[in-house]
N, C-alpha and C positions, 0 to 999 in steps of 0.2 A: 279462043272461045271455050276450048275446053279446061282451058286449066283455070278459065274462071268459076266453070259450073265443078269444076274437082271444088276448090274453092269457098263456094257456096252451098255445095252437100259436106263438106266438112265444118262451115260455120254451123252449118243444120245440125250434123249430128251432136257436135257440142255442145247445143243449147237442148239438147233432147237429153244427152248425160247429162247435163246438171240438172232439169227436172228429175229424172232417173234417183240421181243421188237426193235431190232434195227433198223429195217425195216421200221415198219412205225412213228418212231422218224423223223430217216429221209425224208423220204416224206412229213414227216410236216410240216418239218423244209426247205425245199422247195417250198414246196407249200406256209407257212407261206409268205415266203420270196417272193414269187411269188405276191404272193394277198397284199401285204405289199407294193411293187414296183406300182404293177396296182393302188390299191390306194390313195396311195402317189402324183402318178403321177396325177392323177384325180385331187386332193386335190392343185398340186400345179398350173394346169391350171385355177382355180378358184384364187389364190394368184397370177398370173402372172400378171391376168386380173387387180386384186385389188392392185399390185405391179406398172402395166402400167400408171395407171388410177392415182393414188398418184403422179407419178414423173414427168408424163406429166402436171397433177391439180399444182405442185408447181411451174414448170419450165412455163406453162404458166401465170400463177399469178406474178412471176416477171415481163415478158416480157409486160405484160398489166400494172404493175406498173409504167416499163419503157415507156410507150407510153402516158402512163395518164401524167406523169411528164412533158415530155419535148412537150408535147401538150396542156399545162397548160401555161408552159414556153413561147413558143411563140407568147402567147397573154400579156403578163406582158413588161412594162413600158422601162427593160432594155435592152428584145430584141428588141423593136421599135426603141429603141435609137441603137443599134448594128447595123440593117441592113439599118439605113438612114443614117451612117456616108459615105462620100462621096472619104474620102482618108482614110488609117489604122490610127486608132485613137491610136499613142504612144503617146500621150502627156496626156492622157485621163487615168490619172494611177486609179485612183480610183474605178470612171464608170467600166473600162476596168475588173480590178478586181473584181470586185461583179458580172460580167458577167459571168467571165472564175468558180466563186464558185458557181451556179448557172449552169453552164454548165456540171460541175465534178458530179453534182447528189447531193440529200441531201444523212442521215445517210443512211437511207432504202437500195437505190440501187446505192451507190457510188461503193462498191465495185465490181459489177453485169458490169461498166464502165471501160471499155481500155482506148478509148481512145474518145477524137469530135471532128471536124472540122465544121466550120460553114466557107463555102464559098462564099462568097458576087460577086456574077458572074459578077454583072448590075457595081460594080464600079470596082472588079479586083484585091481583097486581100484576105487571109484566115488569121483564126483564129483557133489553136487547143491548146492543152496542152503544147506545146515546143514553142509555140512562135507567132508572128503578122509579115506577109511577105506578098509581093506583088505575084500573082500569075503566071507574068512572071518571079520569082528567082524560081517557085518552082522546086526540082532536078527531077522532076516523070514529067514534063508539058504533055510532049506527054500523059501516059497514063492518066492523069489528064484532055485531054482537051476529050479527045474519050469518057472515065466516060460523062464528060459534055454533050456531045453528044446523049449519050445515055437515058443522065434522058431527055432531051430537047424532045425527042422521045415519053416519055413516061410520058400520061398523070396524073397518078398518082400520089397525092400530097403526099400523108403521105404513107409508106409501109416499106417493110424488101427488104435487097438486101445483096445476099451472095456471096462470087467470094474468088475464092482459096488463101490461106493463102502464103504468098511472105515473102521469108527469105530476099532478096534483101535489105528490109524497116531497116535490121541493119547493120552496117556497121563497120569497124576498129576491131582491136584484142578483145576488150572489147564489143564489137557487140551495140556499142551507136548507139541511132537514130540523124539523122537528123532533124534540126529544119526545116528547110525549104522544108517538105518532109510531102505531104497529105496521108496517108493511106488509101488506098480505101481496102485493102484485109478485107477478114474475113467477119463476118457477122455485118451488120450494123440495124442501123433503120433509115429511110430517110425522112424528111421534106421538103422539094421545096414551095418555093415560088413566085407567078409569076399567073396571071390571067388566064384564058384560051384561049387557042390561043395567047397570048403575050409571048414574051420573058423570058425567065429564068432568076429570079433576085436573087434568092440566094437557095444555098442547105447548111441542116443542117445532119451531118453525125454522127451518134452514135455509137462507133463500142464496139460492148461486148466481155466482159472475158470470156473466155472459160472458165476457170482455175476457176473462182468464182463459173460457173452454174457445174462446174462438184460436187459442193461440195452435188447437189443435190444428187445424185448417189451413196455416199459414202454405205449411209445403207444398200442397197441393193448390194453393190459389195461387202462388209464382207459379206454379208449372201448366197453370191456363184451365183451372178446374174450377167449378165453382160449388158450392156448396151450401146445403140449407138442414135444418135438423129441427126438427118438428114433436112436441110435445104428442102425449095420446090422447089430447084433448083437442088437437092441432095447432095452437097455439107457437109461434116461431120461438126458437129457441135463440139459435145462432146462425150468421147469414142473415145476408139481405142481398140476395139476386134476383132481380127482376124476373128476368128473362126464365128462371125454374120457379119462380114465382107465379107466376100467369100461366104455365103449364100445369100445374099440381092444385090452381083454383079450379080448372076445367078437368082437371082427371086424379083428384084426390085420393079415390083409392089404389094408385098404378103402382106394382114393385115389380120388384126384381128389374131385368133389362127392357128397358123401353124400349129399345131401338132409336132412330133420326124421329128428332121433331123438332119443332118450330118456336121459339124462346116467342116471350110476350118484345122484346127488340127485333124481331121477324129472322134473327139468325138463326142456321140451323145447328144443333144440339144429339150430344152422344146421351144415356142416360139411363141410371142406374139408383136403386132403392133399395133398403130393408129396412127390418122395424124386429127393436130389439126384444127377445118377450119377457126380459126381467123388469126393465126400467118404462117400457113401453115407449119410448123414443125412436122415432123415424127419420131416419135418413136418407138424404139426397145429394148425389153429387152427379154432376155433368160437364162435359168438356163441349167445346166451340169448335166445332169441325173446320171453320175458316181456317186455321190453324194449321191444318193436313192439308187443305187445300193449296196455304201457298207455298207450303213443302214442295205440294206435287207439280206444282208451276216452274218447281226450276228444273226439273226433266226437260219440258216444252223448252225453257231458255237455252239450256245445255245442248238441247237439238240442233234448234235455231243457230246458237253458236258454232257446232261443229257444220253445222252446214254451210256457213260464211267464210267459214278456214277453207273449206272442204273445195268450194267453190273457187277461192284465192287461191287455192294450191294446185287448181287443177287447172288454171289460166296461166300460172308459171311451167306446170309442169307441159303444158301445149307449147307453151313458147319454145321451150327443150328441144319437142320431140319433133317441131318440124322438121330437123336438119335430119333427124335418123328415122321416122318415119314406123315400121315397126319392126327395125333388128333389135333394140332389146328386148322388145317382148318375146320374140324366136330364139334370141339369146338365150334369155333365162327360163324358158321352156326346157331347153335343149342340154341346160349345164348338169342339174342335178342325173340326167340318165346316161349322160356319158360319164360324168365322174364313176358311176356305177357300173356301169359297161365295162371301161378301163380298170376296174375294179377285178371284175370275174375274168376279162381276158385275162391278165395280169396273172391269177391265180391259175388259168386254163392253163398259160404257155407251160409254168413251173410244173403242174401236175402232168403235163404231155413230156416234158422232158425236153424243150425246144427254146428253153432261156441260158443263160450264163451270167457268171457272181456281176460282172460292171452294169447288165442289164436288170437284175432284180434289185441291187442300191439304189439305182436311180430311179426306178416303178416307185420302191419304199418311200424317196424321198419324196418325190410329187403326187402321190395318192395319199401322203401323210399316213400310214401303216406303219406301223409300229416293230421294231423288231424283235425279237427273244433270245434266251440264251440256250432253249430248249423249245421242241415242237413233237407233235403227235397227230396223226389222220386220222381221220375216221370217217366209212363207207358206212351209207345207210341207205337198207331197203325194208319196206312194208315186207309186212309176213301175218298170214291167217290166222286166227287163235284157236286155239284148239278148243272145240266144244263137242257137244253130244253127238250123236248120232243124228239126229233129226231136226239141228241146227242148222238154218242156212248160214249159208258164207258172203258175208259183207264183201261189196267190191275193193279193193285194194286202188287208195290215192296213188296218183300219179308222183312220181319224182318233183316236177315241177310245184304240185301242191303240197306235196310238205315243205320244199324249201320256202314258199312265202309264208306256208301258215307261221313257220318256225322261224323266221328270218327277226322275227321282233325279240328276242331275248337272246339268239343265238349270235347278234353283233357285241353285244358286253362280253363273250365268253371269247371271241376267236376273230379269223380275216371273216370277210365276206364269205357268207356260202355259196359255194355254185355246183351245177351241175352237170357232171362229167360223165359222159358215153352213157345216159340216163339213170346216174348212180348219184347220190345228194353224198356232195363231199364236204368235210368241213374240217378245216384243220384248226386246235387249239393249241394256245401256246403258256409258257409258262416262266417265274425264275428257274425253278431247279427242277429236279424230276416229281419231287413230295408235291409241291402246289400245282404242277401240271396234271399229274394223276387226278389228287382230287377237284381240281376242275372238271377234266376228262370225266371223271364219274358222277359231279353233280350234273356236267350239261347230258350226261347220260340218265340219267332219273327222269328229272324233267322231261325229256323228250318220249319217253316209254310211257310216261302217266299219263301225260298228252294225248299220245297217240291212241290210248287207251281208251280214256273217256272221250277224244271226240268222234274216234270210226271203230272204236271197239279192236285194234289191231297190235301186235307185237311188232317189235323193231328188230329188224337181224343186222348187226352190226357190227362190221370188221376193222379192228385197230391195228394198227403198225406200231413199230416198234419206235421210243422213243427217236430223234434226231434231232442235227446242231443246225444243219444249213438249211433254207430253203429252197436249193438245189438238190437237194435228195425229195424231194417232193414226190418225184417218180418210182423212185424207186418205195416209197411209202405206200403210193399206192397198191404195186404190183404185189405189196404183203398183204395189205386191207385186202384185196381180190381173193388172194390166197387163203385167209381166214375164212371170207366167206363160200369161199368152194369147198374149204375142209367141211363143211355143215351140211352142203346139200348131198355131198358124196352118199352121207348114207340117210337110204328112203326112210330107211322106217322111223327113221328119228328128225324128219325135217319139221314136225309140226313139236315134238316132244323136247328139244334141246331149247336148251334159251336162244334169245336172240345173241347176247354179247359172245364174240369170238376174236380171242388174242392172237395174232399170229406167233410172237413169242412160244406160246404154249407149245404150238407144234414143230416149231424150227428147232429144237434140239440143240442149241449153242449154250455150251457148256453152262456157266453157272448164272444165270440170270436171273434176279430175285424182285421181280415188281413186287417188291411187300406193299404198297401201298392199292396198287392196284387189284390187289385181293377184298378192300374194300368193296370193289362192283361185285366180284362174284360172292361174294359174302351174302351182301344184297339180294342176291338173284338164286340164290341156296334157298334165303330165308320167304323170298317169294316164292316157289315153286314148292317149297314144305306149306307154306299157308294156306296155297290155292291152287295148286295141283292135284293131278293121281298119284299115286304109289309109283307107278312107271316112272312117271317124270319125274320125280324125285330119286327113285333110284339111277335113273340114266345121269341126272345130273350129280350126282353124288361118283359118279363113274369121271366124269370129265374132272372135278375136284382134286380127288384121288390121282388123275393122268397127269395133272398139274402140279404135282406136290413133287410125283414122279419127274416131271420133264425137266423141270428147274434141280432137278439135285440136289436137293438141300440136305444139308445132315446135321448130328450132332442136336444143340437145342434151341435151334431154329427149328429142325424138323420137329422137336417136341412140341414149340409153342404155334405151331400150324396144328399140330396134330388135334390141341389142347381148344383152338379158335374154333376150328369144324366143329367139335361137339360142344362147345359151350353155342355157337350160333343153332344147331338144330333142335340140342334142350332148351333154348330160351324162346322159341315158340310157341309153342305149348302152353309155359310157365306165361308167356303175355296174354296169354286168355283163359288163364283161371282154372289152366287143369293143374293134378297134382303131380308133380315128377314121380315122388314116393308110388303112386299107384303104377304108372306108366313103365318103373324101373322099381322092382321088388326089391332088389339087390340094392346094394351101396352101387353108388353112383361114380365116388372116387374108384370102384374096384375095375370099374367099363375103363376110366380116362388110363390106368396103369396096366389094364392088359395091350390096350391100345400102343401106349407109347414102348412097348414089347415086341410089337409083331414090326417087322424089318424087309417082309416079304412084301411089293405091294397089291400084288392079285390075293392074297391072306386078308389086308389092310383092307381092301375095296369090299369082300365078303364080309368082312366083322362089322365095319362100318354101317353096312347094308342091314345085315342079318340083325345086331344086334343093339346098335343106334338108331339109325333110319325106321326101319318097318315098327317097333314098339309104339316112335312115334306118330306115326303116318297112320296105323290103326286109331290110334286113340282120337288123331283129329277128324279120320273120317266120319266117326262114329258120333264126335261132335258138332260137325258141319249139318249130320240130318236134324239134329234136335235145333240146331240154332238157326237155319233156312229160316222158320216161316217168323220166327223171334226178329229175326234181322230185318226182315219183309217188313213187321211191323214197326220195328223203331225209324226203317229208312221213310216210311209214307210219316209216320208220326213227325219227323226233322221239316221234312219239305212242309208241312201245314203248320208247324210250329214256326216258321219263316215264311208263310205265304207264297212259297215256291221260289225265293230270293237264297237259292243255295245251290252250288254246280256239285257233282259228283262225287270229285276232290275233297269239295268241303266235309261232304256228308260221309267221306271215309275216314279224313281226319278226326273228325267228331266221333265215330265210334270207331278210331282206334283199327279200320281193317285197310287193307290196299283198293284201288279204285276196282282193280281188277277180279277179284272176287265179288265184289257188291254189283259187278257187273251182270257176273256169272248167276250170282242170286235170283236178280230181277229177267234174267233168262229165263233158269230153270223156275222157279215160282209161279210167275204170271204172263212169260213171253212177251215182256216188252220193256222197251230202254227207262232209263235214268231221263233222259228229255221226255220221252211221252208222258209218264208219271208226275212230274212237275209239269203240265201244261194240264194233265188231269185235274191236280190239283188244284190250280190256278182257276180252272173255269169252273170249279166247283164253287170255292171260293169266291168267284163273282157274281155266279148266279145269287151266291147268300145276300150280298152286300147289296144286290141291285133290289131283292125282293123283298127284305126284312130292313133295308133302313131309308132314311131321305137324303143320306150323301150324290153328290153328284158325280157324275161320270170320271168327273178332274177326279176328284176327292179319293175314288175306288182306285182308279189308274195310281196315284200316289201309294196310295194303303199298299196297293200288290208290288210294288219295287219298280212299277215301269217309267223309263226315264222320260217320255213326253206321253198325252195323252192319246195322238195319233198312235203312237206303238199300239197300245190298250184296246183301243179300237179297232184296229188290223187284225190282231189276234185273236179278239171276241167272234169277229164276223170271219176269219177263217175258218173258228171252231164250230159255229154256230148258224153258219150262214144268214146271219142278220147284226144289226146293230145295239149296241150296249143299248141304247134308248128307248127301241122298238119293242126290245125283249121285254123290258123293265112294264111298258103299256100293257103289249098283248098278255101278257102271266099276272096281272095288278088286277083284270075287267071281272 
């Protein structure tokens, strides 16, 4: 009985997951479909615009070809001779012809040409494509003499003139034209001649192909647009769409974006107008939303379908599981944090000093850890920054929380980090000792900038001395340790000395030259000159100096350390625009060669001090007052020039300072972080956008860099305690 009802509450839950799953397939696949359409649709009133804007740009561009032509024309040699002939010139075969080729258009816009008639009023003949007749034969006279009438009326020399299109104009089974038969229908472009206030002496009549200008339109009616193009008289030009036809009868005056309306075929329509004001030609063009529609129907399909896999797959994958019930799913819960686990043991035993070489090959091999030919430790602990007086002191992260915050960039550099006797260890490795080094010092950067901008904190950091095996582990450590006990030994300089501490430095083993690893302290010279006191500049310029000492070096290695130091402390300075020449009166070459002179190094450490260091160190202090409230302003100016979408980091890269200084800034300045001031900014910034425009709450949240709209939301009503919408009401009334 019971294992019927186990049974039958598992066939239950079954049918509950596949709703579960099917459930919201579907509303995805809706909603997809939904958000798919609204967009689209957006997307295509921006192409309607840029659709409109092209067909009307080329259909005007002819029509201005057409008017430069034959206003070109009628200044030239053979129309002079045209409208002073006094009777129909047939005998004038030549003349006549080079007139009528000259009349038909050149290559450009002959075909864009119906038909011309050039009417000579003052002596009483025409001239068009079918022939040369006196203007008492012509078969139209009446509607021919009322036209006359009408232009006589009107004072307008050159213009367009459109009037309804006349089946009448063909005639007989084969619908021939008449030769003696003026066309006035359709749209024309009109030239008159004749002074002002005098009598009409002649009209030049252009009348255009529809059929040509429709070839504009083509592209756009394969790609599901439809198009209509309207005389200033209203009169249809080109096109014949219903459906924008029976809209534009009931809403004749409508431009620019319509929006959704409803065709005279009851479909519903995108839609878009202008009206050009040289030619006075109005345009329309509109797309058939059905079209998006069944775009957005294949989301719904695509749902549906994966929902029918989703189902099949989940009735094979039941038939699987009955036999195992649910150890893979505890299985695979369980793999990824023991591989991890087995990871930092692995690394614990080596660093305790409780493995041996057949024991760590074989860890290597099934933890897939990689081995080196070279290896280096490194011990790291928070340390306070040193600030004012009247500066509180930020709590100091746990061991445990830097190694995860850090844990994401520090597995491309080294093994697993873990953490030993509450000490974050991390060992990198390398080929040689040069690429070991400078990894060692980039994942040292990185880690100090870090720690900088997110808890405002200094890293004090103990390195050991290069090694080959992974069973020196221990013995790495007990140097790391060592380094960093060399720092705390003396008080008055726990806050004052950098964080990085070599153990090398102070073991005193004959000639040992990390040239490379002078890059870190290089680094950490040139920080503590930027954004330091005089103190801490001279303390560390002390440790420099012990360093140059402790390794022994002579000859012109010593020269070219000697030569690094002061080229690193003068190029300070020189990065932010002051002048050496003021800073150093004297020749400069004269400091580098009394330098590489003195052989003493308590002499070295004075000169260096006295007459490198402090010149410098005055003249940036005396810089830093003037530049405070300058930097205040540039830092708030970045974050509103970014909408508050910039970290710390960025905004020290961008003006060229360390995070840790701009840190210090916004201390002393204004007494508050790099985060507060971009959250300032931001709700500043939103209050605008909520009260000065009609964007929606979506629309703002996008504008300020936030990645979903809920974020946007959260952090309005933290700031504000109420809602982006609410605000927008009660500050509107």
């Amino acid at each position: 009985m019971k294992d019927r009802l186990a049974k039958l509450y598992s066939k239950d839950m079954f049918h509950h997951i596949i709703w579960i799953v099917m459930l919201p397939l579907m509303v995805l696949g809706c909603i997809s479909a939904y958000l798919f359409f609204h967009n689209e649709s957006r997307s295509m009133e921006s192409a309607l615009e840029a659709y409109g804007s092209s067909f009307s740009s080329d259909t005007e561009n002819m029509l201005s070809s057409i008017r430069s032509y034959y206003l070109t024309f009628t200044s030239r040699d053979e129309f002079k001779w045209l409208k002073e002939q006094k009777e129909p010139p047939y005998t004038s075969y030549q003349q006549l012809r080079s007139v009528q080729n000259q009349l038909e258009g050149d290559y450009h816009i002959a075909n864009y040409i119906e038909e011309y008639d050039f009417i000579n009023v003052e002596q009483g003949w025409i001239l068009n494509n079918y022939g040369l007749f006196p203007m008492e034969e012509a078969s139209n006279r009446d509607e021919l003499e009322a036209f006359l009438k009408e232009q006589e009326e009107n004072f307008l020399y050159v213009g367009w003139d459109s009037r309804p299109p006349k089946e009448e104009s063909k005639t007989g089974e084969n619908r021939l034209r008449e030769s003696n038969y003026a066309d006035l229908s359709g749209e024309h472009f009109v030239i008159k001649g004749g002074t002002y206030g005098s009598a009409l002496r002649y009209i030049l009549l252009i009348k255009l192909n529809p059929a040509a200008f429709e070839t504009f339109m083509e592209p756009f009616a394969d790609s599901g647009y439809k198009v209509e193009v309207l005389s200033y008289s209203g009169q249809r030009f080109i096109g014949n769409t219903e459906a924008v036809s029976g809209y534009l009868e009931r809403h004749p005056d409508q431009t620019g974006l319509w929006g959704r309306f409803k065709g005279a075929d009851n479909r519903k329509y995108l839609g878009y107008s202008l009206t050009d004001t040289g030619s006075g030609y109005r345009y329309y063009i509109a797309y058939d939303l059905a079209n998006t529609w069944g775009a957005s129907l294949q989301f719904v399909a695509a749902a549906l379908i994966v929902g029918v896999l989703t189902i099949v797959s989940l009735y094979l994958i039941r038939l699987i599981l009955k036999r195992y019930e649910g150890t893979m799913d505890r299985l695979e819960e369980t793999v990824g944090q023991q591989k991890l686990h087995m990871q930092e043991l692995f690394l614990d035993r080596i660093v305790s000093g409780e493995a041996d070489e057949p024991y760590v090959e074989e860890q290597l091999r099934l933890l897939e850890l990689s081995s080196a030919k070279k290896y280096r430790m490194s011990v790291f602990e928070p340390k306070l920054l040193q600030g004012e007086g009247d500066q509180e002191e930020l709590p100091l992260p746990k061991p445990e929380e830097l190694c995860a915050h850090f844990r994401g960039f520090l597995t491309e550099l080294s093994f697993v980090p873990i953490i030993f006797k509450k000490r974050l260890v991390i060992i990198t490795s390398g080929p040689d000792e040069y690429q070991l080094d400078l990894v060692t010092a980039q994942m040292y950067k990185n880690m100090e900038d870090e720690a900088m901008s997110q808890w405002g904190i200094r890293l004090s950091v103990g390195i050991s001395r290069i090694f080959t095996r992974l069973l020196d582990c221990s013995v790495a450590y007990q140097e790391c340790r060592e380094a960093l006990s060399i720092q705390t030994k003396n008080r008055d300089s726990v806050k004052s000395q950098p964080g990085l501490v070599l153990f090398e430095d102070y073991a005193q083993r004959g000639h040992s030259r990390n040239a490379a690893y002078d890059l870190v302290v290089e680094n950490e010279l040139k920080t503590t000159i930027s954004h330091g006191t005089p103190k801490e500049a001279a303390n560390f310029m002390d440790t420099v100096i012990r360093r140059l000492e402790n390794k022994e070096i002579m000859g012109r290695e010593r020269d070219l350390y000697i030569m690094r130091i002061m080229v690193a402390v003068m190029g300070v300075p020189e990065s932010l625009g002051l002048s050496l020449n003021d800073i150093f009166p004297d020749n400069r070459a004269n400091l580098l060669q009394r330098a590489l002179r003195i052989y003493d190094y308590e002499q070295l450490r004075r000169f260096m001090n006295e007459s490198v260091l402090k010149p410098v160190m005055e003249a940036m202090v005396k810089n830093r007052h003037t530049e405070d409230s300058e930097l205040y302003k540039t830092i708030i100016g970045l974050i509103r020039q970014n909408d508050g979408n910039i970290t710390l980091n960025e905004c020290a890269a961008e003006m060229n300072y360390h995070p840790t200084y701009l840190w210090k800034v916004l201390k002393k300045e204004k007494n508050t972080t790099f985060t507060d001031l971009v959250n300032q900014v931001r709700i500043e910034r939103a209050h605008q956008l909520l009260l000065t425009t009609e964007l929606s709450v979506a629309e703002i949240a996008q504008k300020l860099h936030y990645t979903s709209v809920q974020n946007f939301i959260r952090f309005f009503s933290k700031m504000e305690n109420t809602t982006p919408a609410r605000y927008r009401r009660e500050h509107r009334k």
